[in-house]
Phi, psi and omega in degrees: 000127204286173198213152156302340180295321197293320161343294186294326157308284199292344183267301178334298180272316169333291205285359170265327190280306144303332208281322170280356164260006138265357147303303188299294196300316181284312165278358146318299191303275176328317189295287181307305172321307153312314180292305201220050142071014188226110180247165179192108198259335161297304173332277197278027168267310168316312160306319165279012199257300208302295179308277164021283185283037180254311191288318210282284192307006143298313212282347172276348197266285205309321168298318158318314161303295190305331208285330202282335245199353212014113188270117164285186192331311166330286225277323181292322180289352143306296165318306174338283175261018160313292178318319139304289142353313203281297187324325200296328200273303210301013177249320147353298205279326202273325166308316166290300199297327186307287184332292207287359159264357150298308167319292195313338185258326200246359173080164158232286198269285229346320204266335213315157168286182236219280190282012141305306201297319183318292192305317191276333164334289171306292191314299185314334172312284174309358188256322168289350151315307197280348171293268222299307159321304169311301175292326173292353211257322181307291208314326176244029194016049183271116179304337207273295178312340175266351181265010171271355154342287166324298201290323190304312172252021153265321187286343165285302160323304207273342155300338162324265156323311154316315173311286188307284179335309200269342153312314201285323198302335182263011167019068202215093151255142192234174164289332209289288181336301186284318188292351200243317184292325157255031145261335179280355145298318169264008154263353147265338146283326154328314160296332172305314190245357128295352167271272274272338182280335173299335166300301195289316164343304193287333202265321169305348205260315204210020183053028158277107173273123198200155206226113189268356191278000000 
């Protein structure tokens, strides 16, 4: 028997689902850009201004649901980490754009040495694997897909660290250099916050609190 709260759960997690599929789509969009020059900075600056207005009417529809439903324990533990999640995206968003106004100031690979470029490619990859990984994992509260996160961004880290270690070693500054050492910053926060929605997954699918980092 369908209950009044579920209604309200469900216009909830819809309007979180797009909020993760324009997510997905702004770092993509930033990410491939960076990489391979055909930039476009309004777009994803638009796109991150959208998600941005996205969150506060998630977090008013959910405060709404508590007030309205008294929700049990299930349910609050859902509301919980919607709400987390909904933050992990608008950061999402804040992340693409730091890329694409990097570009817009500092150009991107064009200058790069051949094994820089290597190293941020691969990483920009594994890290929209790892976006994309995150939203399916929502969608199907799947606990398990979301804990293959953790392997996924130790793999991201240890290209992080190879990226410094092959900096230092060339005691070199280019434009190349600074623009690619805070993009691959930010692109290890990203991956940070694709665990951190693998966490709340985990913790909404089956009440378990666990740490993918």
């Amino acid at each position: 028997m369908k209950r009044l709260i579920d209604s309200g759960m469900e216009q909830l997690a819809s309007m979180l689902f797009r909020m993760g599929e324009i997510a997905q789509k702004t770092v993509s969009l930033s990410i491939v850009n960076y990489l391979e020059g055909t930039h476009t900075p309004t777009q994803v600056k638009q796109l991150s201004d959208t998600l941005s207005s996205m969150a506060e009417p998630i977090e008013d529809t959910a405060f709404e649901i508590i007030a309205r439903f008294q929700p049990v324990a299930s349910d609050l533990r859902i509301l919980k980490s919607y709400m987390k999640i909904c933050y992990d995206f608008r950061r999402y968003g804040r992340y693409a754009l730091d890329i694409s106004q990097i570009y817009e100031r500092l150009s991107g690979m064009d200058e790069c040495d051949t094994s820089f470029r290597k190293i941020i490619e691969e990483m920009g990859l594994e890290t929209l694997e790892m976006v994309g990984t995150s939203i399916q994992a929502l969608k199907n509260h799947d606990a398990a897909v979301a804990k293959t996160l953790s392997e996924m961004e130790n793999r991201v880290d240890k290209l992080y660290y190879s990226y410094l270690d092959k900096l230092i070693e060339t005691k070199t500054t280019t434009g190349c250099t600074i623009s690619s050492l805070l993009v691959v910053r930010y692109l290890e926060r990203i991956a940070d916050h694709a665990t951190y929605i693998g966490e709340s997954i985990v913790y909404l699918a089956t009440g378990e609190k666990m740490r993918l980092r």
